[in-house]
mmCIF file of the N, C-alpha and C atoms, coordinates in Angstrom:
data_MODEL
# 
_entry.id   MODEL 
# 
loop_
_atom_site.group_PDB 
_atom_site.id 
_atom_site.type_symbol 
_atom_site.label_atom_id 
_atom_site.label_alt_id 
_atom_site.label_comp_id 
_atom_site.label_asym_id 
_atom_site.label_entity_id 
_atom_site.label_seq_id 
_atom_site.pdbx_PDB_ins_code 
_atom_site.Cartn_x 
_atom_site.Cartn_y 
_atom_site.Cartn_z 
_atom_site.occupancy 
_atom_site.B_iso_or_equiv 
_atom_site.pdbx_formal_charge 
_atom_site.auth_seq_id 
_atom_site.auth_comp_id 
_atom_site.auth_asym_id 
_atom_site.auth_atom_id 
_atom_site.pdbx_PDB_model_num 
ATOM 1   N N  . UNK A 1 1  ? 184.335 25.895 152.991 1.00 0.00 ? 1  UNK A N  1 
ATOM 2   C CA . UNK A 1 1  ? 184.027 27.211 153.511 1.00 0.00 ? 1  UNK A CA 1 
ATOM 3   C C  . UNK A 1 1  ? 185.174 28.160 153.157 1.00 0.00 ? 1  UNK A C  1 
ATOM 4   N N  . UNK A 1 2  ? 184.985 29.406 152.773 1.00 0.00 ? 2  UNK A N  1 
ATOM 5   C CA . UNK A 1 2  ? 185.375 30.183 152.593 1.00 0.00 ? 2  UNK A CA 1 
ATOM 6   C C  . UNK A 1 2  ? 186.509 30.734 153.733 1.00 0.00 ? 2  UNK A C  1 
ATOM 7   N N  . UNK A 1 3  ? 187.946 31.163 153.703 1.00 0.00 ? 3  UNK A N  1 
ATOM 8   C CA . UNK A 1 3  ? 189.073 31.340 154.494 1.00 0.00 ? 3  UNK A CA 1 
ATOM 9   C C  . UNK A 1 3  ? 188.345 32.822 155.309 1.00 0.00 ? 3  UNK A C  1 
ATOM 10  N N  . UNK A 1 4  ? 187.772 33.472 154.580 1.00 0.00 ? 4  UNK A N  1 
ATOM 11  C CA . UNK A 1 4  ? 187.316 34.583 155.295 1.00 0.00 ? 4  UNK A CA 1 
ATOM 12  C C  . UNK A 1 4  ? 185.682 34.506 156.493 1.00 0.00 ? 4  UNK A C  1 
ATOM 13  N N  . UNK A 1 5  ? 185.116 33.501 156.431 1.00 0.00 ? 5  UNK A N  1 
ATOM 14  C CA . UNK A 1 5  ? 184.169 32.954 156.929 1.00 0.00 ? 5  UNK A CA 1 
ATOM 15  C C  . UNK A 1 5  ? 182.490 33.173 156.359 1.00 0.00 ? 5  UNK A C  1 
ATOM 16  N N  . UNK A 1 6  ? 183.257 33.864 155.035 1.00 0.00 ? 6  UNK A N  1 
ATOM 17  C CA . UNK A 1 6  ? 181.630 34.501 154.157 1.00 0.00 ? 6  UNK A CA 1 
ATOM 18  C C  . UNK A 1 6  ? 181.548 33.235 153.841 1.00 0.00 ? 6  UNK A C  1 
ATOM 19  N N  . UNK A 1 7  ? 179.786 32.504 153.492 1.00 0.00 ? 7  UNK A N  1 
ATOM 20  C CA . UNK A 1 7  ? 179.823 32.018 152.273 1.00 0.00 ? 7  UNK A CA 1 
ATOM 21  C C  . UNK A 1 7  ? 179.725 31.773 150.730 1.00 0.00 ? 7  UNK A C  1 
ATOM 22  N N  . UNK A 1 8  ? 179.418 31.107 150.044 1.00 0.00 ? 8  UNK A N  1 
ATOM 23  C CA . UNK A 1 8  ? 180.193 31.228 148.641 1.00 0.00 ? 8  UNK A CA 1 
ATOM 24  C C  . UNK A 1 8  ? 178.687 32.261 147.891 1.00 0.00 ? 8  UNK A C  1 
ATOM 25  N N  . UNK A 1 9  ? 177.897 32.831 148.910 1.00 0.00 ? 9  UNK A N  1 
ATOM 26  C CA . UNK A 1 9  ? 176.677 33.030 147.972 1.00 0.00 ? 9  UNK A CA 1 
ATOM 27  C C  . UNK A 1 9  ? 177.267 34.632 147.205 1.00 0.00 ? 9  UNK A C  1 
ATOM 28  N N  . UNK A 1 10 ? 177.041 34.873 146.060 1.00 0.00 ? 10 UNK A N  1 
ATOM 29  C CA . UNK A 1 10 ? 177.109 35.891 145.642 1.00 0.00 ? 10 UNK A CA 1 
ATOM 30  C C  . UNK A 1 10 ? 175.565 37.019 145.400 1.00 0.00 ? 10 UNK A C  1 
ATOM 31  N N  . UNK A 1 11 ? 175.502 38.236 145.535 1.00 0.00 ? 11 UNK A N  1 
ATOM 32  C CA . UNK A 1 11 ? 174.502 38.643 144.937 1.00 0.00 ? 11 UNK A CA 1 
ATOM 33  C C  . UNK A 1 11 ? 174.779 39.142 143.358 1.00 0.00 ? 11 UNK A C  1 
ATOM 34  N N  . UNK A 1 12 ? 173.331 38.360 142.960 1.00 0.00 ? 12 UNK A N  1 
ATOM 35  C CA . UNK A 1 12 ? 173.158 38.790 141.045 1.00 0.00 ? 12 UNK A CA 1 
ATOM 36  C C  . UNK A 1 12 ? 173.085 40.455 141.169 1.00 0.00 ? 12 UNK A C  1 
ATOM 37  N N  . UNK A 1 13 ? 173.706 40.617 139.755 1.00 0.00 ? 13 UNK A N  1 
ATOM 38  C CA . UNK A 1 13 ? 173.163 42.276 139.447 1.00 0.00 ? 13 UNK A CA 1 
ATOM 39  C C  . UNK A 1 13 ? 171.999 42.619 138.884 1.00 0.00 ? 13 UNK A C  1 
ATOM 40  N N  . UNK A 1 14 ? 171.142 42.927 138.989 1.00 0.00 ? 14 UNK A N  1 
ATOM 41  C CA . UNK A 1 14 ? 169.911 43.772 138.765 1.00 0.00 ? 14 UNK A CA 1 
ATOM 42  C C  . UNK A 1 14 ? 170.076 44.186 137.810 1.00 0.00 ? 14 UNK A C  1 
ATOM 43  N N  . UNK A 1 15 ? 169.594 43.798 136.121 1.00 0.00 ? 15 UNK A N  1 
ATOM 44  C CA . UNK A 1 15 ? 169.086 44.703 134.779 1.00 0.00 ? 15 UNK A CA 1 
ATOM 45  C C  . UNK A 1 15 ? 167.694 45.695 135.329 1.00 0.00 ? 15 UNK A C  1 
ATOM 46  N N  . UNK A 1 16 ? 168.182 46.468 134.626 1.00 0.00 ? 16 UNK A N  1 
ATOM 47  C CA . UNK A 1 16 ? 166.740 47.433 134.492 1.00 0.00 ? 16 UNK A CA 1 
ATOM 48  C C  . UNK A 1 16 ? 166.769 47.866 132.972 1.00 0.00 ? 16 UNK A C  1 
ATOM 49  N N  . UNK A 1 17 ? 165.514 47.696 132.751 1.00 0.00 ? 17 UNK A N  1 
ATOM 50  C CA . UNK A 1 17 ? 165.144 48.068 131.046 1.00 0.00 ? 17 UNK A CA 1 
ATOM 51  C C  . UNK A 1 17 ? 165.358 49.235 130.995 1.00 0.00 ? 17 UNK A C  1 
ATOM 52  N N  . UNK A 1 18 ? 165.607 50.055 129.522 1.00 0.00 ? 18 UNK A N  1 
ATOM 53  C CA . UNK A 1 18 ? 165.174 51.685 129.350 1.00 0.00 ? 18 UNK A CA 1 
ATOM 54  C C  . UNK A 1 18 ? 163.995 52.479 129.785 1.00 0.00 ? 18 UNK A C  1 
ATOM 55  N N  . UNK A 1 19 ? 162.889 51.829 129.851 1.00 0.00 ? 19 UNK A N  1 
ATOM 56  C CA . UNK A 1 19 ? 161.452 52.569 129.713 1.00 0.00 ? 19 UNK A CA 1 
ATOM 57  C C  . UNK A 1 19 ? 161.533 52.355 131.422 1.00 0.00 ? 19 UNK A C  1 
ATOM 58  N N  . UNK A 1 20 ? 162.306 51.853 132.747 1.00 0.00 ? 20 UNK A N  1 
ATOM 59  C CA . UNK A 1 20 ? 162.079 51.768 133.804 1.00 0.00 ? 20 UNK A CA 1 
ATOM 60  C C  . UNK A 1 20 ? 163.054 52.856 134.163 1.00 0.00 ? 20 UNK A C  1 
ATOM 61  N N  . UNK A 1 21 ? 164.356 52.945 133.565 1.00 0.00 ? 21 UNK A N  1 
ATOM 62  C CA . UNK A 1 21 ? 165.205 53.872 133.770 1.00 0.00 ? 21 UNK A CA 1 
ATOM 63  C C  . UNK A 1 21 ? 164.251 55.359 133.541 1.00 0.00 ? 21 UNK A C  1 
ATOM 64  N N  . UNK A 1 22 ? 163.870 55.318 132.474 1.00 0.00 ? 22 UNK A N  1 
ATOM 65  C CA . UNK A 1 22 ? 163.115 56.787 132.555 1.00 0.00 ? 22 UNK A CA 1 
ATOM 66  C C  . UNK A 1 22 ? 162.478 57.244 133.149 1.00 0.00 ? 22 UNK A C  1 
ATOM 67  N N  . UNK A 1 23 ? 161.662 56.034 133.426 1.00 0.00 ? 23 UNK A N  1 
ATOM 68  C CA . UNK A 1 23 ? 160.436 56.334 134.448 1.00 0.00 ? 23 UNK A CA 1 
ATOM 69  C C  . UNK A 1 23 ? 160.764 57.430 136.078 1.00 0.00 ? 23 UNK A C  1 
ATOM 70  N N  . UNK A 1 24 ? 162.089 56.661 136.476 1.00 0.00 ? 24 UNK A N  1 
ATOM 71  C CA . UNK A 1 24 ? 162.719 57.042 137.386 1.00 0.00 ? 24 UNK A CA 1 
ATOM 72  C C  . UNK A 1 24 ? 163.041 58.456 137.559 1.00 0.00 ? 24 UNK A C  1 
ATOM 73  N N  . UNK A 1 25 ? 163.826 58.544 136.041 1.00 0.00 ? 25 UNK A N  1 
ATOM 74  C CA . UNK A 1 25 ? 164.756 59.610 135.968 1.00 0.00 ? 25 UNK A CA 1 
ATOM 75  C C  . UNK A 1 25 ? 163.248 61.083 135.726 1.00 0.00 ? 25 UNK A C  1 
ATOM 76  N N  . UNK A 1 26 ? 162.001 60.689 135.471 1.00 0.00 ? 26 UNK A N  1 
ATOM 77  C CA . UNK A 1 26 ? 160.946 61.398 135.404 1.00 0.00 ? 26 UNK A CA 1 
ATOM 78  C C  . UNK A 1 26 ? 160.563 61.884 136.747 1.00 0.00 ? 26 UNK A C  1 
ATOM 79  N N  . UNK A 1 27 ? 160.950 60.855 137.551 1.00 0.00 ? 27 UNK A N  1 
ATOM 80  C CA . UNK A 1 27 ? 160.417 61.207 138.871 1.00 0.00 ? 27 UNK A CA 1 
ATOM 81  C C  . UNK A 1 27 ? 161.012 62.472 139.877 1.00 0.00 ? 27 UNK A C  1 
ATOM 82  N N  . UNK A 1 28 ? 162.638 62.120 139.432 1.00 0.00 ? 28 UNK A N  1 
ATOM 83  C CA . UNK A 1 28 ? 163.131 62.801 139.872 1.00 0.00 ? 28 UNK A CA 1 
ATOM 84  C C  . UNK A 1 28 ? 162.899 64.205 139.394 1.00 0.00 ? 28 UNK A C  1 
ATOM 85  N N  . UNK A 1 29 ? 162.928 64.679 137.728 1.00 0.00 ? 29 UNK A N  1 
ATOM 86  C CA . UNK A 1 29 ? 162.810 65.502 137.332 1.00 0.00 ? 29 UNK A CA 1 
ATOM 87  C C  . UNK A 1 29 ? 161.851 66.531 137.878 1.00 0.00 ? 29 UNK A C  1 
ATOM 88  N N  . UNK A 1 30 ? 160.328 65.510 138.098 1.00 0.00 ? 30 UNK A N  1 
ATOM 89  C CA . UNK A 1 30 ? 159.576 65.833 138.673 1.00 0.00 ? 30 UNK A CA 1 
ATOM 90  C C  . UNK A 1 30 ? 159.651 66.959 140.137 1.00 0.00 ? 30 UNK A C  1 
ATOM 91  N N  . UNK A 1 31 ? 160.929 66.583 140.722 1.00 0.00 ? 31 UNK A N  1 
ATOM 92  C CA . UNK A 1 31 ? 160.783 67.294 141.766 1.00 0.00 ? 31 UNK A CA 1 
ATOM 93  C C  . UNK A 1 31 ? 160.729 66.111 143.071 1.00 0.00 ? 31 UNK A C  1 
ATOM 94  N N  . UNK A 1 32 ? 161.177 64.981 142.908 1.00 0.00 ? 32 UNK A N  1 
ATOM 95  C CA . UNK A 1 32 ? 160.951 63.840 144.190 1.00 0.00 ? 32 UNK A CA 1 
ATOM 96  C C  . UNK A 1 32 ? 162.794 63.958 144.052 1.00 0.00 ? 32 UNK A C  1 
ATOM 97  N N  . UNK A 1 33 ? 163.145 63.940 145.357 1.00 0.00 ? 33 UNK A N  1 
ATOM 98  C CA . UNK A 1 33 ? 164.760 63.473 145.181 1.00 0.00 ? 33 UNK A CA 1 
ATOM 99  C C  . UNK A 1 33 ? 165.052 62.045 145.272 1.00 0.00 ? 33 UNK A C  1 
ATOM 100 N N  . UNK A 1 34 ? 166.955 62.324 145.192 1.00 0.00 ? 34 UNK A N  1 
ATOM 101 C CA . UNK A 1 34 ? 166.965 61.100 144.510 1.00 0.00 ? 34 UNK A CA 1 
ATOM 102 C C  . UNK A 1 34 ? 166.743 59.945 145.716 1.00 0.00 ? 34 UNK A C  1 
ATOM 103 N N  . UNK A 1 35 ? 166.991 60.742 146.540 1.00 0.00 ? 35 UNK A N  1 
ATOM 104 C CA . UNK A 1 35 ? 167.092 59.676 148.275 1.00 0.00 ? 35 UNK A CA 1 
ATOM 105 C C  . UNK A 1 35 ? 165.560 58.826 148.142 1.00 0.00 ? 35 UNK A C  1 
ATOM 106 N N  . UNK A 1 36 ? 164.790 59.834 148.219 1.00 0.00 ? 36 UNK A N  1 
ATOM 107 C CA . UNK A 1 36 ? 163.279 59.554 148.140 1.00 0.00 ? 36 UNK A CA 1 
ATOM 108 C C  . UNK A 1 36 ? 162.765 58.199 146.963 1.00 0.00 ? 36 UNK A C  1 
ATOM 109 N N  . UNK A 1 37 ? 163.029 58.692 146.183 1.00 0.00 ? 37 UNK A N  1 
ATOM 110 C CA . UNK A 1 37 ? 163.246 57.430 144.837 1.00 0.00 ? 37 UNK A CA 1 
ATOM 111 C C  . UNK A 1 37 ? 163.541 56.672 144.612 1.00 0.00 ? 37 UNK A C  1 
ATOM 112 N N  . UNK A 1 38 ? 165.396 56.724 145.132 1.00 0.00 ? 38 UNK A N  1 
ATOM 113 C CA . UNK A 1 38 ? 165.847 54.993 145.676 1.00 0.00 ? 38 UNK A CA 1 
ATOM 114 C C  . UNK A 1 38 ? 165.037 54.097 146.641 1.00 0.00 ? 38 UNK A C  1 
ATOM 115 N N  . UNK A 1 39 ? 164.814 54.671 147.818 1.00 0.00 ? 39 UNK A N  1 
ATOM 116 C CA . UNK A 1 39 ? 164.485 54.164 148.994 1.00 0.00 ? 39 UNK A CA 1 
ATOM 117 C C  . UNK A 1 39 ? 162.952 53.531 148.292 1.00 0.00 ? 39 UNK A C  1 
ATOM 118 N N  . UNK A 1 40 ? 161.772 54.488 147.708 1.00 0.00 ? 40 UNK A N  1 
ATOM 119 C CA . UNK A 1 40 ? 161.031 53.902 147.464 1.00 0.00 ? 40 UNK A CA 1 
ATOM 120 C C  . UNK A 1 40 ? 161.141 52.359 146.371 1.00 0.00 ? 40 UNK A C  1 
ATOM 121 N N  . UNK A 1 41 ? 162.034 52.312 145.553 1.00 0.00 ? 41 UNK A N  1 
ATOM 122 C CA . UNK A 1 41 ? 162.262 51.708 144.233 1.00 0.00 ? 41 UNK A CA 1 
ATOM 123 C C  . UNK A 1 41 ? 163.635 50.429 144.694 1.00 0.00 ? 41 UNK A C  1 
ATOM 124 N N  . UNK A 1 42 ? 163.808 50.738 145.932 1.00 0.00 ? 42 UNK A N  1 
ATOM 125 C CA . UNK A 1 42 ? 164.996 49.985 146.564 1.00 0.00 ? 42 UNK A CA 1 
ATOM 126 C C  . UNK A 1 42 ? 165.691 49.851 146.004 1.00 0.00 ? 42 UNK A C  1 
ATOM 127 N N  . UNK A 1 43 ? 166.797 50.562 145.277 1.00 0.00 ? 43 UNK A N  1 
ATOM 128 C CA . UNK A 1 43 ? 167.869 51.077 144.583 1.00 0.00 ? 43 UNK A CA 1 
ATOM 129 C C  . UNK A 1 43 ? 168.993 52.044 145.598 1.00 0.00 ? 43 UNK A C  1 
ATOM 130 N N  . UNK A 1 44 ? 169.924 51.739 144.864 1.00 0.00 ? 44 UNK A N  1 
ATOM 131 C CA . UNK A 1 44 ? 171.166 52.551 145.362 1.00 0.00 ? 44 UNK A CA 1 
ATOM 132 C C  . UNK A 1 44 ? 170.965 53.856 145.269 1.00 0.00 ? 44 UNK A C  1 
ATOM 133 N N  . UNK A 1 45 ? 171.409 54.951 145.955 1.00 0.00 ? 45 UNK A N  1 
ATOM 134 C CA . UNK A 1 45 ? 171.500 56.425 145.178 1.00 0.00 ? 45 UNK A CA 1 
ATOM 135 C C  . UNK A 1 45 ? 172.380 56.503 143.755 1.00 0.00 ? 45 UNK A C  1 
ATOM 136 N N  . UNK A 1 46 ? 173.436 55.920 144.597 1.00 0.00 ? 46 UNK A N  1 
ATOM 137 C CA . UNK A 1 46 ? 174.269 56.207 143.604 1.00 0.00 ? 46 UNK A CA 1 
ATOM 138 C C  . UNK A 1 46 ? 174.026 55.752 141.917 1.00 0.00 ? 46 UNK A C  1 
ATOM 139 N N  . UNK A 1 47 ? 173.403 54.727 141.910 1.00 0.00 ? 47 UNK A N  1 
ATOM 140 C CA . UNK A 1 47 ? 172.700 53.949 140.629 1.00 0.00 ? 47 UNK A CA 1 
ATOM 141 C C  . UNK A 1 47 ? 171.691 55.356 140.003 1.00 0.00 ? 47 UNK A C  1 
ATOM 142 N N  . UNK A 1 48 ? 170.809 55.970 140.441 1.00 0.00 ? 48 UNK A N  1 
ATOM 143 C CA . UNK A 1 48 ? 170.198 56.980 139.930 1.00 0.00 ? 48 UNK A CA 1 
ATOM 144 C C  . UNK A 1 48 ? 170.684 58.481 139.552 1.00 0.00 ? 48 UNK A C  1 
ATOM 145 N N  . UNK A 1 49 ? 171.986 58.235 140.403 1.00 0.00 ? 49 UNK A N  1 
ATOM 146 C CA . UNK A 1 49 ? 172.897 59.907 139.860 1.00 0.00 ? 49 UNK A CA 1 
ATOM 147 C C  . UNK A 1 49 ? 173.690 59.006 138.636 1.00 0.00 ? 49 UNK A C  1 
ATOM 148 N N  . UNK A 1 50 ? 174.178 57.688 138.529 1.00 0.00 ? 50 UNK A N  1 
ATOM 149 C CA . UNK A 1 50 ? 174.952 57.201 137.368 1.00 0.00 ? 50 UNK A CA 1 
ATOM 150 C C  . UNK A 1 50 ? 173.714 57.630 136.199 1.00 0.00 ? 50 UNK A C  1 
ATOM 151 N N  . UNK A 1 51 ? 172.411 57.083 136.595 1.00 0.00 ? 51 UNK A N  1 
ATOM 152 C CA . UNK A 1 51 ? 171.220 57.104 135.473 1.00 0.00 ? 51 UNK A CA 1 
ATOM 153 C C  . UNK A 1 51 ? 171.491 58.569 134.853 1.00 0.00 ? 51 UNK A C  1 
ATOM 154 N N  . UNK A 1 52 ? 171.719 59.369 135.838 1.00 0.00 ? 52 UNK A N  1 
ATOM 155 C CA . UNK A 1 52 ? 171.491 60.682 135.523 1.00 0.00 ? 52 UNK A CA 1 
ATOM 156 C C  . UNK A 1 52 ? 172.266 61.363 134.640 1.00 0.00 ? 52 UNK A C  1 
ATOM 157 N N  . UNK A 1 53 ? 173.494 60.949 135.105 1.00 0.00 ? 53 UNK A N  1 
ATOM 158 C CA . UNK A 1 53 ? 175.339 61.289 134.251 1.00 0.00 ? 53 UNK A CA 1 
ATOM 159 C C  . UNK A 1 53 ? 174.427 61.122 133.090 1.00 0.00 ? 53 UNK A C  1 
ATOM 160 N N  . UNK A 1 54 ? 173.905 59.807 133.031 1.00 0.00 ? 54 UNK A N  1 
ATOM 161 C CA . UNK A 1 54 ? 174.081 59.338 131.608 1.00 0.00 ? 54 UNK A CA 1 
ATOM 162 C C  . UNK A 1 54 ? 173.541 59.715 130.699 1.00 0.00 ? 54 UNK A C  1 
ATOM 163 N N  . UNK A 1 55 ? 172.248 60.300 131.116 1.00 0.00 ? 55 UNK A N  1 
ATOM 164 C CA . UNK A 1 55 ? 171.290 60.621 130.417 1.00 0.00 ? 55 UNK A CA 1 
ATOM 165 C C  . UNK A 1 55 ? 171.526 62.261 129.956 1.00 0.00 ? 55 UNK A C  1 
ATOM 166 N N  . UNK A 1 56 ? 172.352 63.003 130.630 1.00 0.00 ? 56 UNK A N  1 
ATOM 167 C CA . UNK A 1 56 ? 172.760 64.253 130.365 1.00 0.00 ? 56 UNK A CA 1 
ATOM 168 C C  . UNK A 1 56 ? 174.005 64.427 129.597 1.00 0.00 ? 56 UNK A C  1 
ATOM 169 N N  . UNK A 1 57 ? 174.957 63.180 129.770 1.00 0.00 ? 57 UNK A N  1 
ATOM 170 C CA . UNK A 1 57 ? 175.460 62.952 128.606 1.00 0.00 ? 57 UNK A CA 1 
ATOM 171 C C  . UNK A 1 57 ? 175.306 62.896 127.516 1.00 0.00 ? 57 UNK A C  1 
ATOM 172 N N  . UNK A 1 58 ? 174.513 61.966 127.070 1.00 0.00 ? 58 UNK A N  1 
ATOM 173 C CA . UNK A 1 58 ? 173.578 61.527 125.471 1.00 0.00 ? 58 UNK A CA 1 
ATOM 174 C C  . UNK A 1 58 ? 172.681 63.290 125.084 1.00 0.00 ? 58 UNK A C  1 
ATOM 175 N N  . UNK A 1 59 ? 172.085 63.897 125.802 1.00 0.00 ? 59 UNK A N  1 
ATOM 176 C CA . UNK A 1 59 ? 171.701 65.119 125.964 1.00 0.00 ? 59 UNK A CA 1 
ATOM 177 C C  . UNK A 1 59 ? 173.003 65.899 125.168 1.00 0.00 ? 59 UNK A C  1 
ATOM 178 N N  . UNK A 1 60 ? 174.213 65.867 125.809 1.00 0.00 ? 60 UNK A N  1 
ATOM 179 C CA . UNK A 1 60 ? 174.857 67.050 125.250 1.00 0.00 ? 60 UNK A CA 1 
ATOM 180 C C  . UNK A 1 60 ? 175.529 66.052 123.883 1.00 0.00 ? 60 UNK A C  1 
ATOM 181 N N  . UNK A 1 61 ? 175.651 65.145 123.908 1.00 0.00 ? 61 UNK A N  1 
ATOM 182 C CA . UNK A 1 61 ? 176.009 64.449 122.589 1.00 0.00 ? 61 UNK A CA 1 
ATOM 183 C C  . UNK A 1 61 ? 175.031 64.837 121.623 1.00 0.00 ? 61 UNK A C  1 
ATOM 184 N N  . UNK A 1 62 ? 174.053 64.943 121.877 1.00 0.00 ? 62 UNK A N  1 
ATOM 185 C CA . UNK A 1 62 ? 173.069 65.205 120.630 1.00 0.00 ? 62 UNK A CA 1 
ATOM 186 C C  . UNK A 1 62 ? 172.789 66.627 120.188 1.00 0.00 ? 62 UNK A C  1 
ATOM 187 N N  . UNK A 1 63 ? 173.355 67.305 121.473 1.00 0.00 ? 63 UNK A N  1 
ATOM 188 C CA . UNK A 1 63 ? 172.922 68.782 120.827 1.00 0.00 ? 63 UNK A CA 1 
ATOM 189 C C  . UNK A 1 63 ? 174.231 69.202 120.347 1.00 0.00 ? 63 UNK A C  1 
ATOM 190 N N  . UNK A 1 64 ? 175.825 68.737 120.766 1.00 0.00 ? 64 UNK A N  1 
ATOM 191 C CA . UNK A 1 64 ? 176.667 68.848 119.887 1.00 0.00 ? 64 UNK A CA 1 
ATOM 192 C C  . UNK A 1 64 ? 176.262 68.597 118.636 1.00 0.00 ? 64 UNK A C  1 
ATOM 193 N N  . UNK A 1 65 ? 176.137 67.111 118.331 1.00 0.00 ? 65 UNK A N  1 
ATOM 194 C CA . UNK A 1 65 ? 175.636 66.846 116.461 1.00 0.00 ? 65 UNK A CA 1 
ATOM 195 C C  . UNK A 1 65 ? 174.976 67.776 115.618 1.00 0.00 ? 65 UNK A C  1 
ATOM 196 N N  . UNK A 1 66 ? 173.913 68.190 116.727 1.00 0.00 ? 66 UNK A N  1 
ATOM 197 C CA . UNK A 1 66 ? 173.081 68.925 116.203 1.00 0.00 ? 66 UNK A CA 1 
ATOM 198 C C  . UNK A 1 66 ? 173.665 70.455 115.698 1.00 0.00 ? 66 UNK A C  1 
ATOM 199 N N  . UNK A 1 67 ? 174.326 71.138 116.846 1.00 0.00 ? 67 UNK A N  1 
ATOM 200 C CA . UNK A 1 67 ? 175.452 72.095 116.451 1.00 0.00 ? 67 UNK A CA 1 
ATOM 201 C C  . UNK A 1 67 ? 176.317 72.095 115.216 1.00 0.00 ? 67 UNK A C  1 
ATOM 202 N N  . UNK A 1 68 ? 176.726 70.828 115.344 1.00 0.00 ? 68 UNK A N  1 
ATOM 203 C CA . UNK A 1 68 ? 177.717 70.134 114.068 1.00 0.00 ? 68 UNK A CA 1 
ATOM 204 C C  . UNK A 1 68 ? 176.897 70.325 113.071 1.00 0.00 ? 68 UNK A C  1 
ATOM 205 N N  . UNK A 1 69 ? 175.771 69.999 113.130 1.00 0.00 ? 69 UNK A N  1 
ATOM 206 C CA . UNK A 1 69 ? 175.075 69.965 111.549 1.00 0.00 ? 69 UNK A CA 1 
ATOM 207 C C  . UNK A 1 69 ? 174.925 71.268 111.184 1.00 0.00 ? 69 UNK A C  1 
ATOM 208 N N  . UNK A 1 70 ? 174.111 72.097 111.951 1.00 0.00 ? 70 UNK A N  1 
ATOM 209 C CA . UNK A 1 70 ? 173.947 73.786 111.674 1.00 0.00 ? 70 UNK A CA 1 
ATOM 210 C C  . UNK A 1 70 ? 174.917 74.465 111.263 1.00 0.00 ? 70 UNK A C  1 
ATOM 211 N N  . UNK A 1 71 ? 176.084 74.119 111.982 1.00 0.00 ? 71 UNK A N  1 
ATOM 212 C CA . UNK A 1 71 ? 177.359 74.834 111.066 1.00 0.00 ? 71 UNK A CA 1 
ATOM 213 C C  . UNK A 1 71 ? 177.602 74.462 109.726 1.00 0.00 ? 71 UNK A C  1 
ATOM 214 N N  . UNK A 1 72 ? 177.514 73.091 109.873 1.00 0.00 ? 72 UNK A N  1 
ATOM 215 C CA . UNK A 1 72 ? 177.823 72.791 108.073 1.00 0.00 ? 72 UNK A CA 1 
ATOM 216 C C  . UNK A 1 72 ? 177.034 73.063 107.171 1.00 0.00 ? 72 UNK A C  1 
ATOM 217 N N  . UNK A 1 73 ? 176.105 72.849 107.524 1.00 0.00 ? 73 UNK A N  1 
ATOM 218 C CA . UNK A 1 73 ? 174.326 73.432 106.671 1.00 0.00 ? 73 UNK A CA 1 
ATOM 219 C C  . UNK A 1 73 ? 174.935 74.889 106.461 1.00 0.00 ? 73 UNK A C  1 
ATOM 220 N N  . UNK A 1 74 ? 175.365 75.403 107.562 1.00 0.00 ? 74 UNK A N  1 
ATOM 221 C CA . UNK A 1 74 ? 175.020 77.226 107.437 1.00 0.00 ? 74 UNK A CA 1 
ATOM 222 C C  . UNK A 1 74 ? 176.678 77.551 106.603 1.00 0.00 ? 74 UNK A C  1 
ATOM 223 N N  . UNK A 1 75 ? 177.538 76.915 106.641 1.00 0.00 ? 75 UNK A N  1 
ATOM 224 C CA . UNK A 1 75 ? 178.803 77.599 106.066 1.00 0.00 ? 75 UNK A CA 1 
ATOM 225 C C  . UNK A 1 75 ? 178.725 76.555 104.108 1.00 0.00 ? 75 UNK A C  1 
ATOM 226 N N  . UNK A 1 76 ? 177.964 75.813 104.093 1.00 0.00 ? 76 UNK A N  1 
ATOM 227 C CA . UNK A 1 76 ? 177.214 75.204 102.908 1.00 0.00 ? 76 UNK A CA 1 
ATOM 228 C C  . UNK A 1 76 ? 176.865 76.048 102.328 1.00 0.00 ? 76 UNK A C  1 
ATOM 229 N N  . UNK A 1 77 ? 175.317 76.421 103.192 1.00 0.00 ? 77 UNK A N  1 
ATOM 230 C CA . UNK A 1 77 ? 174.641 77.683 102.393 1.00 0.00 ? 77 UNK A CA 1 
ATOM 231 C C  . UNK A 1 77 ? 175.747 79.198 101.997 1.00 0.00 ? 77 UNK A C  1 
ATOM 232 N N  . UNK A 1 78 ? 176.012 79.270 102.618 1.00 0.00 ? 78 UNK A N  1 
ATOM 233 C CA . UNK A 1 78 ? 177.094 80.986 102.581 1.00 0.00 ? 78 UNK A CA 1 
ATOM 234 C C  . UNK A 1 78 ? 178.167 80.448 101.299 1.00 0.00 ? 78 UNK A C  1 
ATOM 235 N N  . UNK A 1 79 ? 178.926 79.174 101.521 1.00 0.00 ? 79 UNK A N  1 
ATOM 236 C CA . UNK A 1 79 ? 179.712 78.838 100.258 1.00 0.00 ? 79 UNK A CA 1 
ATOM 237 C C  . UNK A 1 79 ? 179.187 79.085 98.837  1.00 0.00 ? 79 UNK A C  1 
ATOM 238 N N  . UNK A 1 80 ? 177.378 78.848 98.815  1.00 0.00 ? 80 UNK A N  1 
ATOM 239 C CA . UNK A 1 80 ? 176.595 79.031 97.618  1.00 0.00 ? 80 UNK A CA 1 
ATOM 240 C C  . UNK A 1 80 ? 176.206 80.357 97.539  1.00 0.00 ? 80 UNK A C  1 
ATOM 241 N N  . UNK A 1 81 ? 176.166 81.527 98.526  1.00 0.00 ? 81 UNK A N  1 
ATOM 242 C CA . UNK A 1 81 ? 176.616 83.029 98.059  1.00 0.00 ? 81 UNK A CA 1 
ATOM 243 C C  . UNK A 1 81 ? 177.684 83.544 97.754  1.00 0.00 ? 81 UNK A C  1 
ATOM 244 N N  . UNK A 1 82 ? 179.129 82.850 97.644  1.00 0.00 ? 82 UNK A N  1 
ATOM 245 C CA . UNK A 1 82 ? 180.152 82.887 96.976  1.00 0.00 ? 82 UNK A CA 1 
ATOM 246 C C  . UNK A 1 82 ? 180.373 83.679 95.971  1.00 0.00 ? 82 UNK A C  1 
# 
């Protein structure tokens, strides 16, 4: 037995696929909060604002690139009115 009087059971961590993550993160979008969503989906809050970081992350990562590309495309093109 354990010195602290827990025993040795641990809880596993929970995978969730991509296409379940979205699903979620739809719901919310939708207009359901996040309290509402966990509780139904028995999830943490905090697990669905991490979903969220993340997904608004990758969001501004891509529209940087995308920025990135337009400039080079556009100071490309202007180099060839030179």
């Amino acid at each position: 037995m354990c010195s602290n009087g827990k025993d040795n059971y641990q809880k596993k961590r929970r995978k969730y696929d991509e296409s379940f993550k979205e699903e979620l993160l739809k719901m919310v979008k939708s207009g359901r909060s996040v309290a509402e969503v966990s509780r139904t989906m028995d999830l943490g809050e905090n697990l669905l604002y991490k979903w969220k970081s993340e997904e608004k992350s990758q969001e501004m990562s891509v529209k940087t690139l995308v920025n990135l590309y337009l400039a080079i495309c556009g100071a490309a093109r202007a180099a060839r009115y030179v």
